[in-house]
N, C-alpha and C positions, 0 to 999 in steps of 0.2 A: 493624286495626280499622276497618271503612268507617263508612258515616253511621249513624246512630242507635245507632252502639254506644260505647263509650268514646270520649271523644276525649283528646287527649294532656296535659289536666288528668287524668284519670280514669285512665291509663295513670300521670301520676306517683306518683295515690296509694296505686299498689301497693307503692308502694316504701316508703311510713308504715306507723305501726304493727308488727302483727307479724306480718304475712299472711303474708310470704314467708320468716318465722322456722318459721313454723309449717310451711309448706310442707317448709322444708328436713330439719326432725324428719321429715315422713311419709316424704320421699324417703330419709333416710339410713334412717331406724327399716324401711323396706320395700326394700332395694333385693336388686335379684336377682341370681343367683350367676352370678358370671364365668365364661368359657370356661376358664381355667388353672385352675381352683381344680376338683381331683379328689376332697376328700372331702368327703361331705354325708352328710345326716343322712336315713334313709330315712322311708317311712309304717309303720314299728314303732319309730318312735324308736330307733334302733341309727345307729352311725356305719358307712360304708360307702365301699368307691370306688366312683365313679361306671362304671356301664362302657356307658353310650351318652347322646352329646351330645344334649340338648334342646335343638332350636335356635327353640324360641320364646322357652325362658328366656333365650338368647343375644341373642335378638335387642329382649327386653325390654331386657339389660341396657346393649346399647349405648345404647337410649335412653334409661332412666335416668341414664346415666353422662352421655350431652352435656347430659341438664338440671340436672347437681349441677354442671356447670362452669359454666354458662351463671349459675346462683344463686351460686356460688361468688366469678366475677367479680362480681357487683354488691353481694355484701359478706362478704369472706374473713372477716374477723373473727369475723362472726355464725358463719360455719360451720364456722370453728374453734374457737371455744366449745363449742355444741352437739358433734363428737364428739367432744371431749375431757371433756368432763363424761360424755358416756357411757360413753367409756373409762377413768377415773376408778369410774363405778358398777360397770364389769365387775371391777377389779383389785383392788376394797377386799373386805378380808375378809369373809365370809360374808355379802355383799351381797345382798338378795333379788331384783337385779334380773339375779344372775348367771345366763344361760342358753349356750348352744349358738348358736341362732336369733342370739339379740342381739345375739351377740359377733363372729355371722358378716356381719353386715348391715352391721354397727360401721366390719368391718373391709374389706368389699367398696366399703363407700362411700369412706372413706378412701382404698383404691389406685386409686379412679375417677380422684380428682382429679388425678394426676398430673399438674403442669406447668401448673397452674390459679394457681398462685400464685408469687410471685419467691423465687431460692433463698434467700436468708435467712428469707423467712419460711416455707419449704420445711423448714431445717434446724431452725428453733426448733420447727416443730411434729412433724416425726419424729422429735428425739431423744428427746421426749417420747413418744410411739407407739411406737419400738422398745424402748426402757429399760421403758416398764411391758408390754409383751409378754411379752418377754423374762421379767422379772418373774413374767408371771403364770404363765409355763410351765413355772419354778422351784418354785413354790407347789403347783398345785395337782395332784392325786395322782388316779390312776385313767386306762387307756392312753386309752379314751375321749375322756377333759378332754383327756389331750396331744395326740392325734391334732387335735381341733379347732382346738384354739392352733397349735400347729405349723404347720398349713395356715394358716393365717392371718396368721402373723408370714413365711409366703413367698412368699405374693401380696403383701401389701404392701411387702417388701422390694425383690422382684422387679418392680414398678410406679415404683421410685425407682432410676433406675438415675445421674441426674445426680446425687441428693444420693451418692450410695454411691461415685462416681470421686472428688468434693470432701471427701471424708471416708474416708481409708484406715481407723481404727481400729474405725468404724461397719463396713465392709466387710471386712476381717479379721473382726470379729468373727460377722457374720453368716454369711460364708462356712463358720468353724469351727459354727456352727450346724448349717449346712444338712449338716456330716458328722456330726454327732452323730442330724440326722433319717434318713442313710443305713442307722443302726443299729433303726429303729422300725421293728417289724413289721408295726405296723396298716394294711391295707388306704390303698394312695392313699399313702402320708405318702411310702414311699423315692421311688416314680415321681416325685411331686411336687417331694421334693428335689433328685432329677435331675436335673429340665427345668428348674427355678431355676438350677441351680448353672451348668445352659448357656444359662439367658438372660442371666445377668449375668456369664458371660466372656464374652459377644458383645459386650455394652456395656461392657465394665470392664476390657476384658482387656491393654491398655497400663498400666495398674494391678498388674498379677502379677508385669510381667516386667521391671519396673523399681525400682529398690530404695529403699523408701519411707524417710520419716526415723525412725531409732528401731529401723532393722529392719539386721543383720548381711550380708544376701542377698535378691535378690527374694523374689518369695511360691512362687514356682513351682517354683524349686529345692525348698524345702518342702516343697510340695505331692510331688514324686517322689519323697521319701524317708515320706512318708505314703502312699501308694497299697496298701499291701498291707491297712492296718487296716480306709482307708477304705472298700474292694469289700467286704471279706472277707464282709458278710452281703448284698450286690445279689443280684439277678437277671441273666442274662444280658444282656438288654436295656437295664438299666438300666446296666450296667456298659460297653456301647457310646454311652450318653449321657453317661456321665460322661467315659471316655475321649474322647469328639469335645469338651468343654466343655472339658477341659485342653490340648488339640491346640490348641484355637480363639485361645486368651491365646498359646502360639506361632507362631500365622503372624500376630502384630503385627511389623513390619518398624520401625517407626518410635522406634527406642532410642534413648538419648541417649547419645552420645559423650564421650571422654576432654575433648575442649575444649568440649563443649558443656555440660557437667555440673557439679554442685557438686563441689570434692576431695576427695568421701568416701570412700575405697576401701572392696574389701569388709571387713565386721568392724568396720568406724570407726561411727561415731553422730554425726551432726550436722544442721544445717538443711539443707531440702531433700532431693530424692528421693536425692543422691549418687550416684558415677558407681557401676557394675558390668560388668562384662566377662560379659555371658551368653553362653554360647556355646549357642545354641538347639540346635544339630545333638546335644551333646553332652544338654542336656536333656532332647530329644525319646528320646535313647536309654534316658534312665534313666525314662523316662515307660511307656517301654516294654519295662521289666525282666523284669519276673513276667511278660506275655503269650508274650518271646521263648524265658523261660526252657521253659515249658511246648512251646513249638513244638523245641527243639534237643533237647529230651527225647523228643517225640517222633520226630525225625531219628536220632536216635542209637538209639533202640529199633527204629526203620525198617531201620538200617542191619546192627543185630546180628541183625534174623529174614527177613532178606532180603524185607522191605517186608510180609512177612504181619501184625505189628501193624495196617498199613495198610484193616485189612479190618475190626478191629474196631467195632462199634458207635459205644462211649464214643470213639475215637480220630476216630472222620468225624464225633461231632458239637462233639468238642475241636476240631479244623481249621477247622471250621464256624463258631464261635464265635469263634479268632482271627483268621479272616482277614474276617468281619463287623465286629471290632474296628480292626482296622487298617484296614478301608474307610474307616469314619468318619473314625478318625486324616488319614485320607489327603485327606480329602474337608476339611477343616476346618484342617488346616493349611497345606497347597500343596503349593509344589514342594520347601520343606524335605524330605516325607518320601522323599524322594530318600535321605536316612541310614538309614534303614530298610532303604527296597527293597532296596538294595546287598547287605544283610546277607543276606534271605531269600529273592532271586531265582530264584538255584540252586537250594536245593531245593522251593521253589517251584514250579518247574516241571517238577522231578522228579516230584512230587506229582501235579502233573496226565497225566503222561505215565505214570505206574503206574494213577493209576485210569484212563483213557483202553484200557489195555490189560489192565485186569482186568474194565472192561464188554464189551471185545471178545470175551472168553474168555467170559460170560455169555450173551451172543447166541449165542456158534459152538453152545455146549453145550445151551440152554433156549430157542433164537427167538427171535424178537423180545416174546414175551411175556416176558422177561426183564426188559424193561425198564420193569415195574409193580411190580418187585421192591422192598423198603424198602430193601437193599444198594445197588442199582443206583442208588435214586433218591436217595441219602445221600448217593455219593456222584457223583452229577451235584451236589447242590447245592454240594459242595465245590468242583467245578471252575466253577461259577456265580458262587461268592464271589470267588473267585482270578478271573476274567474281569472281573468288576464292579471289582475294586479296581486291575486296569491300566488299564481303562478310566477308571476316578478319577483315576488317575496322568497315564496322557497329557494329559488333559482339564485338570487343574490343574499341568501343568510350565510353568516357563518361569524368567526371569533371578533374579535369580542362581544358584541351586541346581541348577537344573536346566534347563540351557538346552535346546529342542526339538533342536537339533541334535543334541548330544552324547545324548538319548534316542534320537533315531530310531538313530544307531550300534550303542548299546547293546542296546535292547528289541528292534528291529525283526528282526535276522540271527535271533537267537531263533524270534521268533515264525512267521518266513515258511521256517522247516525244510522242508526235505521230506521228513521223515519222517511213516510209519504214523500213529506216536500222538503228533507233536506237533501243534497249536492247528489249522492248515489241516488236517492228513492225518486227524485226526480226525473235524473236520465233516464230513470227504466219505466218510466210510469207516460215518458211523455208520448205522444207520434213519432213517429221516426223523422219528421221534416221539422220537428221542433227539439228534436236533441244538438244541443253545443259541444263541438268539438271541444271547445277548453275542457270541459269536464275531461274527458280524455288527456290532453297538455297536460291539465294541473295534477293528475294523479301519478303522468306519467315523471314527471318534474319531483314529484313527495320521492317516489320509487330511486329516483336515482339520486337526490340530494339529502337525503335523509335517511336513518335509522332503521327505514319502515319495518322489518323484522322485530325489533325488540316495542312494540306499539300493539295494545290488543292483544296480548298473549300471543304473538305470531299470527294473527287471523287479519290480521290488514286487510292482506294481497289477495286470499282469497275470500274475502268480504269485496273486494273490489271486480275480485274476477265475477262472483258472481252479479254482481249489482248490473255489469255492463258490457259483459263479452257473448251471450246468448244474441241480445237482444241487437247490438250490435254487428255482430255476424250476419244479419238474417236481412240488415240493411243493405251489405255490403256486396252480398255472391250474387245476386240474383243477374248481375251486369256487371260491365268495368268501368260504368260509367256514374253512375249516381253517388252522391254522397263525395265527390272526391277529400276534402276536408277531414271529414269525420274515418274514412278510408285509412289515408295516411297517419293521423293520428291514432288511431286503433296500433294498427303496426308498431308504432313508438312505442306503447304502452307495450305490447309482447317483449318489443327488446329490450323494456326497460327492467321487466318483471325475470325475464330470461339472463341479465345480467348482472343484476344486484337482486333478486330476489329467488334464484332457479330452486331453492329445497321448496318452496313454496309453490312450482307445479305439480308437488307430489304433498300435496298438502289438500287439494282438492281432487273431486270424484276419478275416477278411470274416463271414465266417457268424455269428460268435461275435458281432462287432459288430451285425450285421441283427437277431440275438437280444435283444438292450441295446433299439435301439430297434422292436421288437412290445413291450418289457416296458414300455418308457415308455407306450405308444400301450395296456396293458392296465392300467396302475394308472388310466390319468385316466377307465376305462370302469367303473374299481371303485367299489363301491355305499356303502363301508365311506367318511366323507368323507376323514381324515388321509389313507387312500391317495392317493385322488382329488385331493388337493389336491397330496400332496408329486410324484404323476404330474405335473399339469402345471406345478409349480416346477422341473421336472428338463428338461421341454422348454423350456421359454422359455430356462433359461441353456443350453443343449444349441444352440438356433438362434443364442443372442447366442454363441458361441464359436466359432459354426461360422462365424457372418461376419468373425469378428476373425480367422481362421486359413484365408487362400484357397488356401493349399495344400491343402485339404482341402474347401474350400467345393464349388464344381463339382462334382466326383465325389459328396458328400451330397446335394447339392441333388437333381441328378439320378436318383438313388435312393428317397431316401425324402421330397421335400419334398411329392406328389401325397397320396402314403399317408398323413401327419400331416395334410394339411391335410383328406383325408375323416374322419380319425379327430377331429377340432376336432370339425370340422361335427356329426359323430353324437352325441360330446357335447352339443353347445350344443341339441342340440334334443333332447334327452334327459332328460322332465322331473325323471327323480329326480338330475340336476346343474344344475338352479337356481341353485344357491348359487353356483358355480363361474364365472358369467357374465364377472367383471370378470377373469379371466384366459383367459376363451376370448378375451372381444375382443381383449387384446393380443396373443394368439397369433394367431389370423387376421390382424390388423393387420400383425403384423411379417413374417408369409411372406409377406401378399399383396402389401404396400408390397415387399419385397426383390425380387419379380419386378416389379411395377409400376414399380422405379428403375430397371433393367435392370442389377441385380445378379447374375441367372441368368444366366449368357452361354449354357451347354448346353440343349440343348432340354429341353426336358421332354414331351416328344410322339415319336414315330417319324413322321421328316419322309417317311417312304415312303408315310404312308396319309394328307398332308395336303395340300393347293394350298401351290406354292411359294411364297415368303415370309411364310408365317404363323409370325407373334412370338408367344416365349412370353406374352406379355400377353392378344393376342388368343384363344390358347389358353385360356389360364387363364379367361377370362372365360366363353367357350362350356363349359369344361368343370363351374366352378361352375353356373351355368347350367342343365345337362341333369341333373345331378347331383340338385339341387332340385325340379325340376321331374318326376322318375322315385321320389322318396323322397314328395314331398307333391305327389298328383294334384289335393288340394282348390285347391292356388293356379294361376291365372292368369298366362299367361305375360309380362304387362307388371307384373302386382306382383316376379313373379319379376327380371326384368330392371331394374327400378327400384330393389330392392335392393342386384344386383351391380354397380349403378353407385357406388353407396353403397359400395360395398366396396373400390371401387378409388377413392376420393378421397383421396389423398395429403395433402388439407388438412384431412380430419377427426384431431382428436386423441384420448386414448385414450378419455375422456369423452363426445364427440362419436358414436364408433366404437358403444362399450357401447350408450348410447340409440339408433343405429340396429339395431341389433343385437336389443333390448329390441321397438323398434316392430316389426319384423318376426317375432316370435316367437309375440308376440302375435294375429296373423292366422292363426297355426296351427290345426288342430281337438285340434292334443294341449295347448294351451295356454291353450283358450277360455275365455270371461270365467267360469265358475265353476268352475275350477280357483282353487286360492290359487298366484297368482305374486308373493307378496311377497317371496320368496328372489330374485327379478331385484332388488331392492333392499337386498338383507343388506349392501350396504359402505355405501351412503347412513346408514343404519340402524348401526349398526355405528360409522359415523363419528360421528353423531348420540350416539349411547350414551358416545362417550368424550370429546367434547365435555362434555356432563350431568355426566357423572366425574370432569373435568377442573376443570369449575365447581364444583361440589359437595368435590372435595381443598380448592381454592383457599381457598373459605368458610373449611373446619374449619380447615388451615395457620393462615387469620387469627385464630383465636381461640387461642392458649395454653391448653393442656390437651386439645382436643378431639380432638385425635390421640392414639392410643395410644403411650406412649414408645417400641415395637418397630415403629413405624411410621415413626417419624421416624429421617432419614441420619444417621447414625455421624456425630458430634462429635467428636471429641478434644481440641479445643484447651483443654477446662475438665481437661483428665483429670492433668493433673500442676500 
């Protein structure tokens, strides 16, 4: 408030009276509908799901939501009056202030506050909020009414995730709710139940798998012998949400042990959570009962018609659906489902090497127009799912379950077959419009999460290059536009191979290598930026490797260090790579510094066509030099030369580099002053933005409540 407006007498007297009582009624009585809450009420008055985010209401409502905190802190009491008197009006019988609107605003105001107030006064005023919820969704009649309550007794539950870990019975009981909403059919209420049931095992889920006071077994065990009731009316998708929210309470690690725990064994009843011997691996199996049962069903009906079930419709889009499930499972628990894999590996991959060779037989017979087919493309996405979920797998292994080593052993001889129709002989065997990106992901996933060097006698990597980077390449250059998927994963795969496996480009052909790097030197010329950017991430660690390995250093340098560094140069003056500036300077900087230290010992010129004793340095100078000066006839040979002196100063650093880099670009005619060159500033800018970000987190952090509770780092230590 500056001069002549309030001064901080006039600021206090906001706080008299009932102003900001009043306030608080308009704000709860009108506040707007959350991003998580899927069912409203349409303009024919019908309840409805939502099926596309309005992100103005969203974005009203974060606002409303930090100004009920903000009112909230300066006097809880008031504001827990005001909505418990509302919620009071909503619950009593034939109330005339019962509506829909009211009950919803009631209730959205309510789960704003989350964390706005200290747990006790947290718990005094939810168990009043959930008991008359609850209540009222007992009461009253019509799917309607229920659908409304329902969403609303699971946003607000779903917003308390601390009182619900400090309060197992509140939590049981809510959780036994959110299955009884799995069986409402009303539009929004199951999906809704879903995504609850999996936000609060993310926050709660030390809670499941640990055996509370009062209770015979964890909650979890339970929960696996309840699974078949609980799905039995989901949706596919919704049944992949549920399954990842029960995986989720499994890869909690943090149990309490025989000496760390109260002596309640299972079955006993006493104070305290009591000790339990879960044995996760063994739960995860029976988590996993009915999914495995329907897959061994189909293995066995596989195995009695000599894989023609395999062709069926219902059957590719059954496999389709479990191996979507088990993604999740896989993604959500860890490296536990290493008990899984084990189980379904084998035919697994049997699976993919029968459809593999029942699309081949569709091509030989129909061309390549075959593979527009709904057969064909069924089942490509089966062998899509089955790619996605090793990739989950590698990606998430590691101790104890599943140590990277003991996978790469295992997965790895599998996958790098050379056969026809396994995983490599496939990609190379198929159409180009029928090769899978995963195939690329999952390799490049093996590459960086695992061993792959000590696998194969060292012959992995280039087992792999060869299987898929020819054939790949040939996809890709012809345009910048085809394939984008397969495009960008390619790329991963170089950086992956370039960074955890770089003695391994010197492990395959000359040529094959020369190929590797044209394809670096064509992603960082790509238009598309992820390419562009992960191109020149692949050279910079490609030159910092090639200096740490001088057995190899020379003979590269000598080859291709002229040709990357015209290929920089074309870059950086290339205005649709703006953006890209602060890693062309470091790339320039490091090749020209490596010859400017006299790191090149080999020449880099044919000493037949030059005056004896010219150093690569002097070379390099004339050769940037003519080079500029044959590309942009607009500049003058002293700005030219005044540049490359700039270029070879050893004492600029990488900041220094960029802004000379930046001035001289600028004197271009493809960069003239009305052109926008504010992309030579995207990292200033950029760094600037997370700064802003970084202040602005800081703030909210300082106030209790203003965070969303899915915002804030996993706690545990209140959770038992």
């Amino acid at each position: 408030l500056g001069a002549g407006g309030v001064g901080t007498g006039g600021r206090k007297s906001l706080y008299r009276g009932d102003l900001l009582t009043r306030l608080r009624m308009v704000m709860i009585s009108n506040m707007a509908k959350p991003e998580e809450v899927l069912v409203l009420e349409d303009e024919n008055g019908d309840i409805v799901r939502e099926q596309q985010k309005d992100t103005e209401v969203i974005a009203q409502y974060k606002t409303m939501r930090e100004t009920l905190v903000y009112l909230t802190h300066l006097n809880y009491e008031d504001t827990e009056s005001i909505m418990l008197d509302k919620l009071a009006a909503q619950v009593e019988k034939d109330s005339p202030d019962w509506s829909w609107q009211n009950l919803n605003t009631l209730c959205w105001a309510i789960g704003s506050i989350s964390g706005a107030m200290s747990e006790e006064e947290e718990k005094r005023f939810l168990v009043t909020v959930i008991k008359d919820l609850l209540g009222l969704c007992e009461e009253k009649r019509g799917k309607d009414n229920k659908a409304v309550i329902a969403s609303n007794i699971m946003y607000v539950v779903g917003q308390y995730p601390r009182f619900l870990r400090a309060h197992w019975k509140f939590l049981k009981t809510v959780v036994n709710k959110l299955f009884e909403f799995m069986h409402e059919k009303h539009p929004g209420v199951q999906d809704m139940a879903c995504e609850t049931f999996l936000k609060i095992a993310q926050k709660c889920k030390r809670k499941f798998v640990t055996k509370q006071q009062s209770e015979h077994q964890p909650f979890i065990v339970d929960l696996t012998e309840m699974v078949p009731s609980i799905i039995l009316e989901l949706q596919p998708h919704q049944i992949h949400t549920f399954y990842e929210a029960a995986a989720c309470m499994l890869s909690e690690r943090n149990l309490p042990t025989e000496s760390t725990a109260s002596p309640w064994g299972p079955g006993q009843s006493g104070g305290g959570d009591g000790y339990y011997a879960l044995d996760r691996s063994k739960c995860l199996m029976d988590l996993l009962a009915l999914p495995n049962q329907s897959w061994q069903g189909i293995m066995a009906q596989a195995t009695a018609t000599a894989g023609e079930v395999l062709k069926a419709p219902e059957t590719v889009r059954e496999l389709q659906r479990f191996l979507k499930t088990n993604q999740r499972v896989c993604s959500a628990v860890g490296p536990l489902y290493v008990s899984e894999l084990q189980v379904i590996f084998g035919d697994l991959m049997n699976v993919y090497t029968a459809y593999s060779e029942y699309q081949k037989a569709m091509v030989e017979a129909q061309g390549e127009i075959a593979t527009h087919h709904s057969l064909f493309k069924a089942m490509r996405s089966v062998k899509k799912e089955a790619l996605r979920l090793l990739t989950t797998f590698v990606d998430k292994c590691g101790e104890p379950e599943a140590p990277p080593a003991t996978v790469a052993t295992s997965l790895l001889p599998v996958l790098l077959q050379p056969l026809p129709a396994s995983v490599l002989g496939d990609y190379h065997r198929s159409p180009p419009n029928a090769r899978d990106p995963e195939v690329l992901a999952l390799f490049s996933t093996c590459i960086t999460k695992l061993p792959i060097e000590s696998v194969e006698g060292g012959g992995a990597v280039p087992r792999i290059m060869e299987a898929v980077f020819e054939c790949t390449l040939s996809m890709i250059i012809g345009n910048l536009e085809d394939y984008p998927d397969v495009r960008l994963h390619f790329f991963t795969l170089l950086k992956a191979i370039n960074a955890h496996a770089f003695s391994a480009l010197f492990a395959i052909p000359a040529e094959v290598r020369k190929r590797v790097v044209d394809s670096v030197a064509y992603a960082m010329k790509h238009t598309e930026r992820t390419v562009a950017e992960t191109g020149l991430d692949i050279l910079y660690e490609l030159l910092e490797n090639v200096e740490r390995h001088p057995q190899v250093a020379q003979d590269f340098y000598q080859q291709y260090l002229l040709l990357l560094l015209q290929e920089v140069l074309y870059v950086m003056t290339d205005r649709l790579h703006k953006s890209g500036i602060k890693m062309h300077a470091t790339l320039l900087r490091h090749m020209i510094h490596v010859v400017e230290a006299g790191k090149v010992i080999v020449p880099l010129f044919d000493p037949n066509t030059l005056p004896a004793g010219t150093t690569n340095q002097v070379f390099l100078r004339d050769y940037i030099t003519n080079l500029l000066l044959t590309q942009f006839p607009n500049l003058n040979k002293a700005q030219v030369l005044a540049f490359v002196r700039g270029l070879f100063d050893v004492s600029l650093d990488v900041t220094s580099f960029k802004q000379h880099l930046r001035d001289f670009l600028v004197q271009l005619k493809e960069f003239a002053d009305n052109d926008d060159n504010s992309q030579f500033y995207a990292e200033e800018e950029a760094a600037a933005r997370g700064q802003a970000q970084a202040a602005d987190l800081a703030r909210r952090q300082a106030v209790p409540g203003i965070l969303n509770p899915y915002e804030v780092p996993d706690d545990m230590a209140d959770a038992l």
